[in-house]
C-alpha positions as CSV (number, residue, x, y, z in Angstrom):
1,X,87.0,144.2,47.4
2,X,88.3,140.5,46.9
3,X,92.1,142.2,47.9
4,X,90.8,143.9,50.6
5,X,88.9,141.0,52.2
6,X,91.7,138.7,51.9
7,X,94.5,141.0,53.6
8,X,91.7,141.1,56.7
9,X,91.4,137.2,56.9
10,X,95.5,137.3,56.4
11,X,95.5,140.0,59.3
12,X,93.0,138.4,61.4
13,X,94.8,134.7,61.0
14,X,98.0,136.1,62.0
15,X,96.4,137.8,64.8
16,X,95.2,134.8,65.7
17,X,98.5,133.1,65.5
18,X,100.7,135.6,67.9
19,X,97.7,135.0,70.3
20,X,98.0,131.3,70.3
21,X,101.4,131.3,70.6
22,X,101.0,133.6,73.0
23,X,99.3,131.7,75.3
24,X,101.3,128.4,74.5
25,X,104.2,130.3,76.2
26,X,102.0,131.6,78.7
27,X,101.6,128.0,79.8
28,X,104.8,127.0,78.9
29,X,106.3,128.9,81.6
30,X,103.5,128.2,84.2
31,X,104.4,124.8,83.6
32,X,107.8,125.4,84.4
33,X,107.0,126.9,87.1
34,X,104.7,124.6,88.9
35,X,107.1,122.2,88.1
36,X,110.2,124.2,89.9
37,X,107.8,124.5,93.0
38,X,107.2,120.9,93.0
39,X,110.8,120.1,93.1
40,X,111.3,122.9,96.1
41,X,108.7,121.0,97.9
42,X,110.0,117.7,97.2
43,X,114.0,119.1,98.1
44,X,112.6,120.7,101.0
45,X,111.0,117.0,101.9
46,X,114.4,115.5,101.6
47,X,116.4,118.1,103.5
48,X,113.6,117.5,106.6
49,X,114.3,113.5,106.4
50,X,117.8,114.6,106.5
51,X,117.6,116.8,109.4
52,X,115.5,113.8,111.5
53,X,118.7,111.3,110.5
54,X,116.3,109.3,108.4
55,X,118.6,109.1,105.9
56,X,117.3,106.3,103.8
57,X,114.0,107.9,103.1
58,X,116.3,111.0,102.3
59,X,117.3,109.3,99.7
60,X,114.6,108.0,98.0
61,X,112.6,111.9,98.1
62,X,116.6,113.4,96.6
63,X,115.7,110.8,93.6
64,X,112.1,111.8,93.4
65,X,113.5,115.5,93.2
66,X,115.8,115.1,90.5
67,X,112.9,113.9,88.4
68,X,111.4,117.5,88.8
69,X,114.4,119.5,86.7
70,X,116.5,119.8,84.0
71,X,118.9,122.7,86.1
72,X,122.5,122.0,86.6
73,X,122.4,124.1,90.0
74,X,119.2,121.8,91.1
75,X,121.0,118.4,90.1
76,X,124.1,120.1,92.4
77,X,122.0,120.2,95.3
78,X,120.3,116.8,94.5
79,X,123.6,115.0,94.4
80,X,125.3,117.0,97.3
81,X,122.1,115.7,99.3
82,X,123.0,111.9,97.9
83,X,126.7,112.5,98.6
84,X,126.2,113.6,102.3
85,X,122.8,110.7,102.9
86,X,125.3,108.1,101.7
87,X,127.9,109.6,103.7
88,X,126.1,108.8,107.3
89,X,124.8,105.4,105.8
90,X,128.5,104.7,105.5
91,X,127.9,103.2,102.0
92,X,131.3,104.8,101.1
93,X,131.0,103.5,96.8
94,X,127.5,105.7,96.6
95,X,128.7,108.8,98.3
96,X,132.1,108.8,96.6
97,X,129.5,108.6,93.4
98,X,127.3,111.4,93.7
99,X,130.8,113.7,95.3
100,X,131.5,113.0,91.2
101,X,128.3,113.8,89.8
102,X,128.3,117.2,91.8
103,X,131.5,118.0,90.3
104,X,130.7,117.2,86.9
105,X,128.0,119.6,86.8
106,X,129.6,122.1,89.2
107,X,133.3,122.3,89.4
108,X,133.6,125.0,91.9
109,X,131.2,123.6,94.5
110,X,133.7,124.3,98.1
111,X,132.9,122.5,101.2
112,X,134.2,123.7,104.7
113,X,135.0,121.3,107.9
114,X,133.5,124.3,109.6
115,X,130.1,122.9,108.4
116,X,130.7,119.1,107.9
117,X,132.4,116.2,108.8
118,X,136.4,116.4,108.5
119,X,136.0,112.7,107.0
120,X,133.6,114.4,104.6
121,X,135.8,116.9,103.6
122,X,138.8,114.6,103.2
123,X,136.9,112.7,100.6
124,X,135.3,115.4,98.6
125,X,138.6,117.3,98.4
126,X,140.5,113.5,97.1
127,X,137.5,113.2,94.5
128,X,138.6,117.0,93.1
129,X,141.9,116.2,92.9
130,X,141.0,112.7,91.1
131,X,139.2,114.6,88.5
132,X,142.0,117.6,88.4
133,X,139.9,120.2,89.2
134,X,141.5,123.0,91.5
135,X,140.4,124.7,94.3
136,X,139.4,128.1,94.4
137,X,140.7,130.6,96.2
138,X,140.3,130.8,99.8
139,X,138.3,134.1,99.4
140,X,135.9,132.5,97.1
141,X,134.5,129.2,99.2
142,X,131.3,129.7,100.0
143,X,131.3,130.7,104.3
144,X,127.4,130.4,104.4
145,X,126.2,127.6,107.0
146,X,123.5,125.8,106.2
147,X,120.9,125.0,108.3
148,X,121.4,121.9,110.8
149,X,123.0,119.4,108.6
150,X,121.1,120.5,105.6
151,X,123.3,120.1,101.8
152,X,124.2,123.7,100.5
153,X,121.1,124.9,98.4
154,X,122.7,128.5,97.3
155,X,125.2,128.2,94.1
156,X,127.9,130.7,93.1
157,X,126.8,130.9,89.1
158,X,123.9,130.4,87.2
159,X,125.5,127.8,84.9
160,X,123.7,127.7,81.1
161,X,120.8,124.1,80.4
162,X,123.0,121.4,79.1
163,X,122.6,120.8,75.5
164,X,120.1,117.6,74.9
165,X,122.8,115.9,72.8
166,X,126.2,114.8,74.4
167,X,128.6,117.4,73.3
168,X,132.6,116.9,73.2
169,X,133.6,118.3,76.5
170,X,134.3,121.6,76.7
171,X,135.7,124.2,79.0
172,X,133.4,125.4,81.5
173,X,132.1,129.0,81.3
174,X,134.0,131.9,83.0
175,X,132.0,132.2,86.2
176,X,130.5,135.7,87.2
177,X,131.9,137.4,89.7
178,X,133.4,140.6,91.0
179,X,136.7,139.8,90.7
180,X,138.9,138.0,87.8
181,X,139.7,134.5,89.2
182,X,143.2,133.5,88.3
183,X,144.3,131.6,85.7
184,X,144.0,128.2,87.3
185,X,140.4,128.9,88.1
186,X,139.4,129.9,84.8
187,X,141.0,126.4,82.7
188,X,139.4,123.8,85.7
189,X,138.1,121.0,84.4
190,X,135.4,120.6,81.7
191,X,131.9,120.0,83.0
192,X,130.4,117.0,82.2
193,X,126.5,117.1,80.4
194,X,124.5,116.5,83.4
195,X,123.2,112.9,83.8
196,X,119.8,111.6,83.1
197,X,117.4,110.8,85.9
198,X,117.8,107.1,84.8
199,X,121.8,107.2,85.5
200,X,120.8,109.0,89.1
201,X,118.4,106.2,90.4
202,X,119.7,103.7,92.5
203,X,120.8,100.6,90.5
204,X,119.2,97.0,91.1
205,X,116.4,96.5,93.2
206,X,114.1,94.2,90.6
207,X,114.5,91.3,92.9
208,X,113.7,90.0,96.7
209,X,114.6,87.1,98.7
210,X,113.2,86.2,101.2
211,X,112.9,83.2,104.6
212,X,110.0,83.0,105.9
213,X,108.9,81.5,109.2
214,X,104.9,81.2,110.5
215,X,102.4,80.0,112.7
216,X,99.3,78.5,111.5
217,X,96.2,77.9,113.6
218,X,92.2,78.1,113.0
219,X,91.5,78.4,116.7
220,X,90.5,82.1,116.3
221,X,87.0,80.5,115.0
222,X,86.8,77.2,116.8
223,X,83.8,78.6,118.6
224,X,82.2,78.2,115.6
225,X,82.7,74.1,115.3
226,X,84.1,72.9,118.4
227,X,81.3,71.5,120.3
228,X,80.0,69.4,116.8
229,X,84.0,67.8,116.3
230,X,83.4,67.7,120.3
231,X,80.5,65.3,120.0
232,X,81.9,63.3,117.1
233,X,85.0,62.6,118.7
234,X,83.3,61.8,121.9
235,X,80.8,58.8,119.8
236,X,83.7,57.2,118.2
237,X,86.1,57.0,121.5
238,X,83.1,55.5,123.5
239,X,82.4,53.6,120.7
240,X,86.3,52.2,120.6
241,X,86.4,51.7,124.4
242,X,83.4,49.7,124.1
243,X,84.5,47.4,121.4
244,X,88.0,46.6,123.3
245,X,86.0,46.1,126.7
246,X,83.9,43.7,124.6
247,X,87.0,41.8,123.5
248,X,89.2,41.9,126.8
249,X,85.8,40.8,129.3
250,X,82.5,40.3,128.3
251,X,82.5,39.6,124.3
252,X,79.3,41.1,122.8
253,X,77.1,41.3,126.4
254,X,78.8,44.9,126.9
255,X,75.9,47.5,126.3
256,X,76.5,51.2,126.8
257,X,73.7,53.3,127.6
258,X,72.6,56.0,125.2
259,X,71.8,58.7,127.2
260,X,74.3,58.0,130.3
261,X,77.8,59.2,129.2
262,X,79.5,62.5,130.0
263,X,82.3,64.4,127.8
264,X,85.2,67.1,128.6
265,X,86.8,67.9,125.4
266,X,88.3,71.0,123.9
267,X,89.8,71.6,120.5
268,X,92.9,72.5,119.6
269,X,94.9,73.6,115.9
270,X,98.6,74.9,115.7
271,X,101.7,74.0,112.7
272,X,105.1,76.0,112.1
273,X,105.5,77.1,108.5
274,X,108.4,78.0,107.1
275,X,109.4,79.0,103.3
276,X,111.7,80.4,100.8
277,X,110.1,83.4,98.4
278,X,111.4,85.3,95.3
279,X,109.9,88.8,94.8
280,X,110.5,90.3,91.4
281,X,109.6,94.3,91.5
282,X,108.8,95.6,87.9
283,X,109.8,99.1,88.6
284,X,112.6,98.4,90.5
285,X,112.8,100.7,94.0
286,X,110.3,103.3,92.7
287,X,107.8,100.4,92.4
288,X,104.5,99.4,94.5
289,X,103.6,96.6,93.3
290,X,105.4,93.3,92.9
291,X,104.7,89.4,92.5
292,X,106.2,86.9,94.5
293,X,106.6,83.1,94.1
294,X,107.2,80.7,97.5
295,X,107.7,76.9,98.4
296,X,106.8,76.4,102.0
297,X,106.6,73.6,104.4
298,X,103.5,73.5,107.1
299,X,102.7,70.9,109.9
300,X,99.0,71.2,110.3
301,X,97.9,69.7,114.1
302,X,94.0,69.3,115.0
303,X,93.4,67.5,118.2
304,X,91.1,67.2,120.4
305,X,91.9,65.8,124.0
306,X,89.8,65.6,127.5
307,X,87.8,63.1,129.5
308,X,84.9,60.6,128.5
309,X,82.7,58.4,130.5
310,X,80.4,56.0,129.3
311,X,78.0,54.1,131.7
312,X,77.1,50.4,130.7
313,X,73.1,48.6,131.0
314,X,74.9,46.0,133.8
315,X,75.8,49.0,135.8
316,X,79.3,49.5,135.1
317,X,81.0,52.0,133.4
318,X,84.4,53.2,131.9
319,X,86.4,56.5,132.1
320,X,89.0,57.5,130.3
321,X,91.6,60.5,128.9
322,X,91.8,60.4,125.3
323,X,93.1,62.3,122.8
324,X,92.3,62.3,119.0
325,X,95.3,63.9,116.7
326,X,95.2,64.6,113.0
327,X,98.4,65.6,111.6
328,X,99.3,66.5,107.8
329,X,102.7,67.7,106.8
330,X,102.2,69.5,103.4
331,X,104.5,71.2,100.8
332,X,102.8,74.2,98.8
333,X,103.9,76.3,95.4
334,X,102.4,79.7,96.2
335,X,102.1,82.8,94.1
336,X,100.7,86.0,95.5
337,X,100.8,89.8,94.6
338,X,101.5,92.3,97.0
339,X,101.0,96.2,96.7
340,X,103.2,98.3,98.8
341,X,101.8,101.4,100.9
342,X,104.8,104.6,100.8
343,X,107.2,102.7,98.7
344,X,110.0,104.7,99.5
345,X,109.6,105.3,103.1
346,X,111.3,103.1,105.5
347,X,108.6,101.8,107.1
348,X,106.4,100.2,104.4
349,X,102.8,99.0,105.3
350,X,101.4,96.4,102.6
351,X,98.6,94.4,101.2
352,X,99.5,91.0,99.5
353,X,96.5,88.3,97.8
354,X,98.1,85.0,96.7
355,X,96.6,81.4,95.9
356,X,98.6,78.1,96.0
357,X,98.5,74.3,95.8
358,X,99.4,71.4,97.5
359,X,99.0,67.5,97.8
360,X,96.8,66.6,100.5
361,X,97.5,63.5,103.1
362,X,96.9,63.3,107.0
363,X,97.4,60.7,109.8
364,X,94.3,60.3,112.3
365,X,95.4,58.9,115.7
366,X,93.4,57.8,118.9
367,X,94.2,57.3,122.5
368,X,92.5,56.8,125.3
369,X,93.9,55.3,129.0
370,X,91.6,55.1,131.8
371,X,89.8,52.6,134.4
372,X,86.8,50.1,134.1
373,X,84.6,49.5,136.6
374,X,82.8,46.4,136.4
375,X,79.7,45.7,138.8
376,X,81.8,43.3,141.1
377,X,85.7,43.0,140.9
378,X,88.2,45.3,141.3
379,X,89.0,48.1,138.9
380,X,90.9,47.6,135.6
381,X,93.5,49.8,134.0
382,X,92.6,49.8,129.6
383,X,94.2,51.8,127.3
384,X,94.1,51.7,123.2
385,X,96.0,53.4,120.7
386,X,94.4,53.6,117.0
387,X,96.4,55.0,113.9
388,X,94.2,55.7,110.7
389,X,94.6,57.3,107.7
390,X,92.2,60.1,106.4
391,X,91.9,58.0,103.6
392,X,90.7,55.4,105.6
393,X,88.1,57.3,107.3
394,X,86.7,58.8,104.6
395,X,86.5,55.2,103.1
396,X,84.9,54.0,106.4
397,X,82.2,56.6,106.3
398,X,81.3,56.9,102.7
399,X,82.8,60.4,101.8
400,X,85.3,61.1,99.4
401,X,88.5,63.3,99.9
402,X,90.3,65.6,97.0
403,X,93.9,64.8,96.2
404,X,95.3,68.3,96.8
405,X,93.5,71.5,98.6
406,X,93.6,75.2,97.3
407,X,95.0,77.7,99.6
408,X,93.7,81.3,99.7
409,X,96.2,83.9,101.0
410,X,94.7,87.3,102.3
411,X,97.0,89.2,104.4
412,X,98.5,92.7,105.4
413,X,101.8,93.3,107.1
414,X,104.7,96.1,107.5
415,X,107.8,96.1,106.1
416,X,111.0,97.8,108.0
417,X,114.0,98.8,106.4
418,X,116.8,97.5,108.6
419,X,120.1,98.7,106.4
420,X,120.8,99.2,102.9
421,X,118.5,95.9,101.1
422,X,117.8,94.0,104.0
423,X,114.5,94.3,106.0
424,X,112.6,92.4,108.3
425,X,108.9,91.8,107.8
426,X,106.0,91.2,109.7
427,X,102.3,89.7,108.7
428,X,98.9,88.6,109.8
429,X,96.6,87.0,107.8
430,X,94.6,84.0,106.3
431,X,96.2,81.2,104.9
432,X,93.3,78.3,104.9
433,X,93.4,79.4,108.3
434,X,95.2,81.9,110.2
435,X,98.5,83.0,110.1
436,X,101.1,85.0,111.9
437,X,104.0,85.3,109.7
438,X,107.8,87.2,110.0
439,X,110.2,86.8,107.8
440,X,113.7,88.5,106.9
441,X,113.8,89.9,103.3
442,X,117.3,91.1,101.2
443,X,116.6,92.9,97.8
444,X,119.3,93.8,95.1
């Protein structure tokens, strides 16, 4: 009985076993599958960018394919794709490249002027005879057009997986066909193990420079303070006019009326920005996200300018035009963070959060020029100019002032790829105010 039970566990465990592994290859090959539909999808992606002319994003979704298989026939289409893309960029080094990479991994591949650019041809043929690899026969190149300008997709041979270890080269296989190629055919050159996706992805890109050029304001929310600086301004020019009319005419018997003044005054904020920023991109092209250090210069202008009119207890009364300007020039170290929307397309939306810090100092100047009217006389022409520092202000008024301010950056913007690392750039956003920013950015 003991016998007997144990060759039914045995039988039962190996039953067990086949079914496991079984399904393990079950799913083995639906993953394989999946994953050869994906990279269809993803070709097919890259064929349509190719088709528009946008050959840029062609690129990138050719690299995103050839991270989808391990098939010598696929990474032939992949790099014919990256041959022809580079060809139209005109980015002669990167075409002649990937013309190399197709013929490591498939020495036969033909291509006809019938179907592509003489140019094209020239170089693809000077490539093959570079690397010693003949031509086939004129009865074997492939006569199939493919659609629009679209990189061949059918190959010739079904060529064995390369092995996962760099072999010595070897002879390629005899390729199938109906008839016996002659003898040249069958010792072309050796085929090369196909490259890693690592040695296919485009080289460089961890790094971005960038000038940058802005305008500043806060007069998007002035409604929110502009009739209180309004007011103050309006007290301390009547209040300087007064004290110079006091010193010029009547010493201290000059005594404005509270209540019988009028003001016209309007608010104004603006200040040019410009910088220099380094972008470093972790993942290099295929990466989002990236953190970016700037130095910029800003002039930041508040003034406030119009008419007063201050009426006087003897009857007499001043007007005037006058104009109060507070100016600070200051340098900022910035860091921000920036995500990038579609990566890899050539139009790039993007969010970016950064803080920085800078020293803090601003001039305060006052003007006024206008006419006094005393009760009998003729009319006098007075003007004043006063030049303060915040500093001083703040002294005179019992507040204190901090020696450097915090600046918040919030912003979104689009980036354009113009040609091959260059793009221009475009953003709106808050910068301790608001800012409209463009800037011209080069990445290698």
């Amino acid at each position: 009985m003991t016998m007997k039970h144990t060759r039914r566990k045995l039988v039962a465990g190996l039953a067990i076993l086949a079914f496991l592994m079984c399904s393990a290859a079950r799913l083995r090959a639906q993953a394989s599958q999946d994953q050869k539909t994906q990279f269809e999808e993803v070709l097919g992606q890259a064929e349509k960018q190719f088709n528009s002319g946008n050959y840029r994003s062609a690129t990138e979704r050719y690299f995103a394919a050839a991270k989808l298989t391990q098939d010598r026939s696929d990474y032939s289409r992949v790099y014919f794709g990256l041959a022809l893309s580079y060809f139209y960029l005109k980015d002669t080094a990167q075409c002649e490249r990937y013309i190399k990479m197709v013929l490591e991994v498939d020495p036969r591949k033909e291509v006809s002027a019938v179907f592509y650019p003489i140019s094209f041809v020239q170089v693809f043929e000077r490539i093959r005879n570079e690397m010693n690899i003949p031509a086939l026969p004129p009865r074997e190149v492939e006569q199939v057009k493919p659609e629009n300008k679209v990189p061949e997709t059918k190959q010739p041979e079904e060529v064995k997986a390369p092995p996962e270890t760099p072999p010595e080269k070897k002879p390629a296989a005899e390729p199938a066909a109906t008839t016996t190629a002659p003898a040249a055919t069958q010792n072309a050159a050796p085929a090369a193990m196909v490259p890693t996706v690592a040695a296919i992805e485009r080289p460089g890109g961890h790094f971005e420079v960038a000038a940058l050029v802005s305008s500043w304001s806060v007069n998007l929310i002035k409604g929110l303070f502009e009739s209180s600086i309004a007011d103050k301004f309006s007290v301390e020019m009547r209040k300087v006019m007064t004290n110079d009319l006091r010193d010029k005419y009547y010493h201290f018997s000059l005594v404005p009326l509270a209540d019988q003044y009028s003001q016209n005054l309007a608010f104004d904020s603006s200040g040019p920005n410009y910088g220099l920023e380094i972008r470093y991109y972790s993942k290099g092209w295929a990466g989002s996200f990236s953190v970016g250090l700037s130095f910029e210069q800003t002039s930041m202008k508040l003034a406030v300018t119009g008419t007063v009119t201050q009426d006087y207890t003897d009857g007499s009364s001043a007007t005037s035009t006058v104009a109060g300007t507070a100016t600070a020039s200051v340098f900022s170290t910035n860091i921000n963070f920036r995500w990038d929307i579609l990566p890899s397309s050539r139009v790039t939306p993007y969010f970016i959060l950064g803080f920085g810090w800078a020293p803090f100092k601003a001039d305060v100047t006052e003007t006024y020029t206008g006419t006094f009217s005393p009760v009998s006389g003729s009319q006098q022409s007075i003007q004043g100019t006063t030049v303060k520092s915040l500093v001083d202000i703040a002294t005179e008024n019992n507040f204190t002032l901090p020696d450097a301010i915090l600046i918040v950056h919030l912003g979104f913007g689009i980036k354009v790829n113009i040609v091959y690392g260059l793009s221009g750039i475009a953003e709106a956003g808050l910068w301790d105010g608001f800012l409209l920013r463009f800037s011209v950015a080069y990445r290698f």
